[in-house]
C-alpha positions, 0 to 999 in steps of 0.5 A, a space after each residue: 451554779 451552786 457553790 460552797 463557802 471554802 473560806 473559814 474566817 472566824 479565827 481571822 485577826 481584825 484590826 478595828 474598833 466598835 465605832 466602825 462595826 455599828 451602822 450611822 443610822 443604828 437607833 443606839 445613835 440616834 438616843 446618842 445623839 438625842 440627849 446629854 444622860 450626864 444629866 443622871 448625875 445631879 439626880 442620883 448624887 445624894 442617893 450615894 455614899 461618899 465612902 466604899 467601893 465604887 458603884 457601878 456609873 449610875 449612867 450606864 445603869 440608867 442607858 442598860 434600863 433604856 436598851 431594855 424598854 426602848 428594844 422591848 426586852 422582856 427582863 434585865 437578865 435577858 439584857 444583859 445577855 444581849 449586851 454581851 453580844 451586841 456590838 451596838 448595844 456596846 457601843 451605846 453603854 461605851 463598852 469595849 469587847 472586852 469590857 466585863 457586862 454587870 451582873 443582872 442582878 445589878 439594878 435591881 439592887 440598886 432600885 432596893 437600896 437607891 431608888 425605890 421610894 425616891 422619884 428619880 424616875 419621875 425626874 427623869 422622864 421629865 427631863 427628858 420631856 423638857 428636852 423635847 420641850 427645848 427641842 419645839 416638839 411639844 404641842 400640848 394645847 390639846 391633851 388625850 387621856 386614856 388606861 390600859 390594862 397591864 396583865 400582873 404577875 400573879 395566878 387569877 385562881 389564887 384570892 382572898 375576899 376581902 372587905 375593904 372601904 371605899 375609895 374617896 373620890 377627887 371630887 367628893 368634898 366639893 360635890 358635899 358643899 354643892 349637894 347641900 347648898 342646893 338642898 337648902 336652895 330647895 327647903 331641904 335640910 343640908 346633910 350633917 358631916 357625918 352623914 359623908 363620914 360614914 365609911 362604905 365598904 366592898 367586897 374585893 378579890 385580893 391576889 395571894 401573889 400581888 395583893 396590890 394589883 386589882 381584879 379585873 373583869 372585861 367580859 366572861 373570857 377576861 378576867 384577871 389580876 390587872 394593873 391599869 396604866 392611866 396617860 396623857 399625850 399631847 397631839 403628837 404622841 408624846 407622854 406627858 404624865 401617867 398614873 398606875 393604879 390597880 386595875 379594878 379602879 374606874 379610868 374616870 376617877 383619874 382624870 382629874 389628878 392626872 390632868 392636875 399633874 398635866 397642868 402642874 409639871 407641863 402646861 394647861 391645856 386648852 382642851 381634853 379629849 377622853 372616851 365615853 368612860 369619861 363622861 361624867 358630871 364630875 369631870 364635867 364640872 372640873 373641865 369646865 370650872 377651870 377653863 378647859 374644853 372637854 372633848 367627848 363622844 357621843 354615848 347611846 341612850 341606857 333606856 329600854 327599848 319601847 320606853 320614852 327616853 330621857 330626852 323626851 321629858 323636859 327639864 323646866 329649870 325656872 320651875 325645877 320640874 321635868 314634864 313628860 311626854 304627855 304634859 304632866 310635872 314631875 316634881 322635885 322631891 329630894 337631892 340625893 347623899 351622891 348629888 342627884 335631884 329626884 323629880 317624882 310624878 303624881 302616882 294618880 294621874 298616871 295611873 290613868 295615863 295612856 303612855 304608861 306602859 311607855 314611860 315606867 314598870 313602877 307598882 305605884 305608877 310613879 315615874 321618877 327622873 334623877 338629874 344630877 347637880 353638875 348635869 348642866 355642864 353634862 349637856 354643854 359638853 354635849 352641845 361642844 360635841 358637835 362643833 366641827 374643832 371638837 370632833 377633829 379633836 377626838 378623831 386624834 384620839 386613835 392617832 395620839 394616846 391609843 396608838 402610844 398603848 398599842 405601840 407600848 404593848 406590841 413593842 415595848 413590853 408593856 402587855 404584861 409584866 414580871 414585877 409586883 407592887 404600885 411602886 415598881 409598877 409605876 417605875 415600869 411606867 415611867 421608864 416605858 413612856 420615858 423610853 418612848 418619849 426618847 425614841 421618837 425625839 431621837 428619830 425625829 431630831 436625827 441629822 445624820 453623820 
């Protein structure tokens, strides 16, 4: 039998308080619970004068920046128009009913006048990872690193070319010595500094709208004006570090400072897992240099289908040769300005070779093999690939650092953003990881009324 509400209640006096009106198992309590935010005080103190009026507690400015990041709302004015009406969100801010909400304009001038060249939120998000820390939550002896790409806030269609230098890479100095070194270990003279110093420039597209965010291009359909969020998470899929970069620089130019950073403010890692894009010489090298295992994938060959692959001719390291399929040396000539050794065959007896149009389309007949100076660390990571411990490692990859983007991007706002600029880029990034950080401590260490 169908019946109709007779009864009209919303004009009825009740008599109660916020505390009753939120669930015992609302997320609200659960960061409640999870963690003393008194600690925002001590952080901020000397970014306050001691003379005029009173600000607004800097505390509910930080718990109104975790409402928005960990419940994914897309901006602060939108917030603030959920606190107005959300019992729970009240009851978390310790707001009455009646309690007049900030202005949403609020904390972003706080961040202009307070915070914006401080690292207040990198001090938070790793007061917050020391929590977890206290808590026996962390397990950082295995690290994952990865980037996203977060849209920027700007038109794709508007751009400048523009020449701009090359980036220097962390590694460059130390590739300088060691390229030189082994030039004059092979009769060659060294390069003179200025041979390094020599600047290189690009063509670059920069946005008219955000000129620090970079162009990146995916495939025909991608192509936009990006930053890129880099990560690290340890095996449960807490954030340990991140680093934000626009988004047309290369993910494995940033694995050695953000490793560094790991190892500075958390622990060292026994091992790190990266995908293929991380597989360089270079990284390699600094894995292995400082005692830690990398833990990469396997990468397809770049060879031409109908030609010998690399693997097929043999590298002779007490001679520094490589001899080719069909037995013939190829010799060293030279070690590049970017550390790679050259191995050149004789033009004259492979002109005459019957595997020729297997082994190169040169003019001159000339075969030629570049092997770079860190290659050998190359292989032994290629070695370590197929240890049973180093492929249960980077099978965790999809459970840790790939499901943190994915869960930041579907839930916490992170596929896009409003903001412009490295500076406030990088604050969205601390405050999304810090606010996931808290989320899964809170969930987890929970104990109920």
């Amino acid at each position: 039998m169908m019946t109709k509400n007779q009864m009209n209640e919303r004009n009825q006096l009740e008599m109660l308080t916020i505390e009753q009106l939120v669930p015992e198992n609302h997320l609200v309590r659960k960061l409640e619970a999870a963690i003393d935010f008194s600690f925002v005080y001590p952080l901020v103190e000397n970014l306050y004068s001691p003379f005029g009026r009173p600000s607004i507690d800097p505390v509910v400015l930080f718990k109104m920046t975790m409402i928005q990041y960990v419940f994914g709302i897309r901006s602060m004015r939108q917030t603030i128009k959920e606190i107005e009406t959300n019992v729970a969100y009240r009851w978390f801010l310790g707001f009455g009913f009646h309690t007049e909400v900030p202005h949403f304009s609020t904390f972003g001038k706080n961040y202009t006048r307070r915070f914006e060249d401080t690292d207040v939120f990198e001090q938070i998000f790793y007061r917050i990872l020391k929590e977890i820390v206290d808590a026996g939550l962390l397990s950082a002896d295995h690290i994952f690193i990865d980037s996203t790409h977060v849209k920027a806030s700007a038109n794709k269609r508007k751009f400048d070319k523009k020449m701009v230098r090359k980036e220097t890479r962390a590694y460059e100095e130390k590739l300088q010595e060691e390229l030189n070194i082994d030039r004059e270990k092979n009769g060659k003279k060294p390069f003179p500094p200025e041979k390094f110093e020599k600047e290189e420039w690009k063509e670059i597209k920069e946005s008219t709208t955000d000129p620090e965010s970079g162009y990146y291009v995916k495939d025909e359909r991608t192509k936009q004006f990006a930053y890129s969020f880099h990560a690290a998470t340890d095996e449960r899929g807490f954030v340990l570090g991140t680093i934000v970069t626009p988004g047309n620089i290369h993910d494995s130019h940033m694995l050695q400072p953000l490793v560094e950073k790991v190892i500075h403010r958390v622990k060292k890692p026994v091992a790190v897992a990266a995908d293929a894009a991380y597989k360089t010489p270079a990284i390699t090298n600094f894995l292995l240099e400082n005692q830690m295992l990398p833990v990469l994938p396997y990468t397809r060959p770049k060879t031409k289908d109908g030609f010998f692959r690399k693997h097929e001719y043999v590298y002779d390291e007490h001679y520094n040769c490589y001899i080719c399929p069909n037995d013939q040396m190829l010799r060293y000539t030279t070690t590049t300005k970017e550390g790679y050794r050259q191995y050149k065959s004789n033009p004259a007896v492979c002109a005459d070779c019957p595997f020729l149009a297997q082994c190169t389309e040169s003019k001159n007949h000339t075969k030629m093999i570049q092997r770079h100076i860190w290659a050998d660390y190359l292989e032994e990571a290629e070695h370590l690939r197929h240890h049973h411990e180093i492929k249960s490692i980077y099978a965790k990859r999809k459970e840790t650092v790939e499901r943190v983007f994915a869960d930041a991007k579907e839930k916490h706002g992170m596929r896009w953003t409003t903001l412009r600029g490295l500076k406030k880029l990088s604050m969205q990034a601390m405050l999304t990881f810090a606010a996931m950080n808290l989320k899964k401590l809170a969930t987890w260490t929970w104990q109920g009324a």
